[in-house]
N, C-alpha and C positions, 0 to 999 in steps of 0.2 A: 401505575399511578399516572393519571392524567393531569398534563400541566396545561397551566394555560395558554392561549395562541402566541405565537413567538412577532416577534416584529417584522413588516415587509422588509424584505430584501433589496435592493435596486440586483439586479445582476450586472458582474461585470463586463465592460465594453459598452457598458448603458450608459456613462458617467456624464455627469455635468460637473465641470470648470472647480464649484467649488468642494469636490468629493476628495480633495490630493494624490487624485489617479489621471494620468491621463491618458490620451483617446486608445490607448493599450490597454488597458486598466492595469497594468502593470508598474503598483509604486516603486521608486527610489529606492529604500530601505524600510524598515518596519523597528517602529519605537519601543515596543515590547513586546511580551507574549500574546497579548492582549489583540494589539494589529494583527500580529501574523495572521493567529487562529483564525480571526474576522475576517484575514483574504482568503486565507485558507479555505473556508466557510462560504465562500461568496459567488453562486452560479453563474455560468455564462448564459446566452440566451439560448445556445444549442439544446443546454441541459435543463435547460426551463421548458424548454419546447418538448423534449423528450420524455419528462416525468408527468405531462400533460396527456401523453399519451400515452402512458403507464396505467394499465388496471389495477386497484387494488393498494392495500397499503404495505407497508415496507416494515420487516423486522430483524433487528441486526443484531445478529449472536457472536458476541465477544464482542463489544462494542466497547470496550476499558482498555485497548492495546494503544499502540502509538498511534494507528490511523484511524481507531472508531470514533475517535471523541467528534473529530474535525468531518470525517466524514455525515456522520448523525446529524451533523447541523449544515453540512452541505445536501443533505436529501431534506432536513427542514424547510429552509430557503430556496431549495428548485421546486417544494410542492408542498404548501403552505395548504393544501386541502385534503393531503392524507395526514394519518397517522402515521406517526416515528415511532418505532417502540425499539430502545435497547438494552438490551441482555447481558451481564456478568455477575461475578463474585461482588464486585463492586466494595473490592479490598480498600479504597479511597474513598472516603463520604463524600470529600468536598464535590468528586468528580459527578455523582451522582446528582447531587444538587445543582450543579453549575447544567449540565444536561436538560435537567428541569427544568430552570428557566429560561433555556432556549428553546422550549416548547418539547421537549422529547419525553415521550413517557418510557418510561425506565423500571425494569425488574430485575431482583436480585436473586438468581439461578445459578445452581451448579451444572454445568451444561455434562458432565461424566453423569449424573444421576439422569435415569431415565423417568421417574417419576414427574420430578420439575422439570423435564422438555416436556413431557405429554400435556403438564398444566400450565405450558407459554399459550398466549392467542393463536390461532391456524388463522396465517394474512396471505396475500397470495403472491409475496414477495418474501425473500430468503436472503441476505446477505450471510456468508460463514466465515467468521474473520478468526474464529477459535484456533490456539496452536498453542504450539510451546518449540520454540529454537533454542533459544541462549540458554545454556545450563544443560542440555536435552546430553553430553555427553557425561555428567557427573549423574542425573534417573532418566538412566532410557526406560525403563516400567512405565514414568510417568507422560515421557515422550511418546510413548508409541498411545500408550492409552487417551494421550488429546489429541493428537495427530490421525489415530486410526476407528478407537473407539467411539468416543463420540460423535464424528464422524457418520458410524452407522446408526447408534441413537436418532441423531437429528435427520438424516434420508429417509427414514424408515416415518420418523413424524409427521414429516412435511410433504411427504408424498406428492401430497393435491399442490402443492406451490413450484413456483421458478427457484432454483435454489445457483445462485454465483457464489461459487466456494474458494475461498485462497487459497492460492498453491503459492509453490515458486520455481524460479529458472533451475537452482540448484536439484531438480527430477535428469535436468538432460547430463550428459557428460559433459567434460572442458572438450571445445574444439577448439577446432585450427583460428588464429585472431585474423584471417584473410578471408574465410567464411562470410562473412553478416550473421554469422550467429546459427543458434538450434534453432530453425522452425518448427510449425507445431505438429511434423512430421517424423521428428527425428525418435528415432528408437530411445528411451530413458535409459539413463547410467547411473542412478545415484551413488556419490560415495559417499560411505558413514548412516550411522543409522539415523539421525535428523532428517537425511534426503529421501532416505527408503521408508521413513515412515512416512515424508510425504505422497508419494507416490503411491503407500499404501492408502492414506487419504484420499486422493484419486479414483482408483480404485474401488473404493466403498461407496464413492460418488456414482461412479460409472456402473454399478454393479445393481445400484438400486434405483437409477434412471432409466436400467434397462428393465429393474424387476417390474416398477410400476408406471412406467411410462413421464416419469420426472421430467421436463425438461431444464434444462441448464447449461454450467459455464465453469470450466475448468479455471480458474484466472493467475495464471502463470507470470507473478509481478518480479521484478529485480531490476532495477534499487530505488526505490522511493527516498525521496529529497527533501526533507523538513532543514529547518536552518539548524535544528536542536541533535539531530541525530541525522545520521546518514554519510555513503562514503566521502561526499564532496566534506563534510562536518568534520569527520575522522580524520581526511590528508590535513585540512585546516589547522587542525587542532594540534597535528603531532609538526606541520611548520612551523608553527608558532612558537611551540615549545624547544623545539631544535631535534626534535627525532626522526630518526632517516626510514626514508622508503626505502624498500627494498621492493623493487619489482621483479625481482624472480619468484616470489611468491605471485603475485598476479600484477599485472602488466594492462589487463584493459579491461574496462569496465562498460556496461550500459548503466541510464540513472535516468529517470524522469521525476517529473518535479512532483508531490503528494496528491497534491490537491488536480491537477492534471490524472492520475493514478486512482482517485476517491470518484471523482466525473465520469471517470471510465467504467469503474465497477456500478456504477450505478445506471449506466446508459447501457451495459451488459445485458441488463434483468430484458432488455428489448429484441436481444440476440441469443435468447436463450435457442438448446437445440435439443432434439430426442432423437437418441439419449444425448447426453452431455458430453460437451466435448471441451477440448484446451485452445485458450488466446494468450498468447504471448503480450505483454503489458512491460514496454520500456521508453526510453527515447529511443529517435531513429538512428543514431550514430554508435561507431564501437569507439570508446573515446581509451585513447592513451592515459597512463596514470600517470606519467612522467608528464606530459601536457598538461596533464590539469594540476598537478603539484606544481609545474614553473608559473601557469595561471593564477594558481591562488598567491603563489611567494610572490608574485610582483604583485600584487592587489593589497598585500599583507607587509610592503615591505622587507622581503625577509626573504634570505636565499635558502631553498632548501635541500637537505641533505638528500642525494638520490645514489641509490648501492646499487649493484646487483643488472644485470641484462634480462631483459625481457623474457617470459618464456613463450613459447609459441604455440601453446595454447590457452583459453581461460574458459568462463561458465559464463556465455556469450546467448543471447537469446534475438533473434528476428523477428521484429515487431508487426512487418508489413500489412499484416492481416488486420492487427489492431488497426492501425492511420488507414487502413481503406474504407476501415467500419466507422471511426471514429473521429479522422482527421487528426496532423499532424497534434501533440501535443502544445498548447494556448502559450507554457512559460518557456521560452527556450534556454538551451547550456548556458550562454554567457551574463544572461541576466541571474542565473541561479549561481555561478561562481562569482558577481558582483553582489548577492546578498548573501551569501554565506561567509563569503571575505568579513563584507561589513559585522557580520554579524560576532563572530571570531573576534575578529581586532576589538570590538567593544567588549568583550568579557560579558555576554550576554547566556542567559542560562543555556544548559547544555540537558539531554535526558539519562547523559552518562551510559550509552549502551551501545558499544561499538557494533559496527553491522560483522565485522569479522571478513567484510569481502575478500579479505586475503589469502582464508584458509582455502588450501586445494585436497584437502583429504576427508573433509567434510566433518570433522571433530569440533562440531559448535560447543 
């Protein structure tokens, strides 16, 4: 379904005086869902310049998770002279509609059925944002089958295209937190079957970029940053309430901010490689969890309860390759722990779906 043209964009860092951004584009707080989304939403000039030089149009399968919505209308807005086209069940109307009128044209596909991928458009851009995490330990049948199966459906369609496929950090093992993290070197450990079925996803990727000369992008993210969900959300949330950390369960985390994360995967489709290979996708730091919980408790008011010693190792990823490709991430830690703070203390909506960063056995 084609919608009609979406509104120009200013991108940010372009700002004039009366935009409530300044020369950072980096606002104060955000008033409702409404702002965020819209920053969320809002390209820089990097990523304006780079989808300029992008062939072809963009089609993003699983576009109904936490990051498609925001990101569809950030590949809108940095190239306002392709086609957007997103793909789901599109279990939500409203979401489909609200898509629409930001210019995205939108179809309703079961991406397991191979019938309905064969009759999506052939574009010569791929984004794979399809999975299934939360719950994946109560149907692994259904776990492995979106993680692994569909997976080779969609390589096997898209052949002629670039395809950037989600993955995540939880392929590598926990190392040592003095490390920097797994590079995109490091031998894969998953534990539990959510991590192995990613990696079987991988796999499917790599196997059919070798069959037909695919090129692409493994995109190895952990932890993406909405004010709604995510770990910096989660310590917030359980501060606030009075429930303790326990960092013997996990102790140090990487986090970069969404919309930094959404920029990424989409200036990817420019770095594709044959065959396909893995980019690490985080912030550059390995942040303490006991720091960023004493962070948010003073931004929150509120001392919080912290148990447990550190263990000495976690599921740690090294970004470097990314910031050489792409530059340091635009929203840094401490402006992300002053709007998640804010955003906490207002009782402002939540997506209710914990990341689980704490589990170490991989039982999502």
């Amino acid at each position: 379904m084609r919608s009609s043209t979406a509104p120009q964009v200013q991108p940010a860092g372009d700002c004039d005086p009366s935009s409530g951004l300044g020369g950072s584009g980096l606002p104060a707080s955000f008033d409702d869902d409404a702002a965020l989304d819209d920053f969320l939403s809002r390209p820089d000039r990097t990523l304006v310049d780079d989808m300029q030089r992008l062939d072809g149009d963009i089609l993003i399968l699983g576009v109904a998770g936490k990051m498609g919505p925001t990101l569809a209308r950030l590949a809108r807005n940095a190239a306002p002279g392709k086609r957007i086209i997103g793909v789901a069940r599109f279990n939500e109307p409203d979401l489909r509609r609200e898509l629409e009128g930001h210019g995205i044209e939108t179809i309703r596909a079961d991406l397991l059925d191979a019938a309905q991928v064969d009759a999506l458009p052939r574009v010569a851009n791929v984004l794979f944002m399809a999975g299934m995490k939360f719950g994946a330990s109560a149907n692994q049948a259904l776990t492995w089958a979106m993680n692994v199966h569909c997976p080779s459906i969609v390589a096997s369609t898209f052949r002629e295209s670039r395809i950037v496929a989600f993955s995540t950090g939880n392929i590598y093992p926990l190392v040592d937190v003095l490390s920097q993290g797994a590079q995109e070197s490091t031998p894969p450990g998953p534990r539990g079957e959510y991590a192995q079925s990613c990696l079987g996803r991988e796999r499917i990727f790599e196997y059919f970029s070798g069959l037909h000369g695919t090129p692409g992008r493994l995109f190895r993210l952990n932890y993406a940053i909405d004010l709604r969900y995510g770990v910096l959300h989660d310590l917030a949330m359980r501060i606030k309430a009075g429930i303790a950390i326990d960092l013997s369960l996990m102790g140090h985390v990487n986090v970069i901010w969404q919309g930094d994360a959404n920029a990424q995967a989409l200036r990817s489709l420019l770095h594709c490689t044959g065959p396909t290979s893995p980019i690490n996708i985080s912030g550059p730091e390995t942040l303490s969890v006991r720091w960023l919980a004493e962070e948010l408790g003073a931004r929150l008011g509120v001392a919080p309860q912290i148990v447990g010693a550190e263990a000495p190792t976690a599921w740690l990823t090294n970004s470097a390759r990314a910031a050489e490709l792409f530059g340091y991430p635009r929203v840094p830690l401490r402006r992300m722990l002053d709007w998640v703070a804010d955003w906490v203390g207002r009782d402002m909506p939540s997506f209710n779906k914990p990341t689980k960063y704490e589990v170490r056995d991989g039982g999502f």
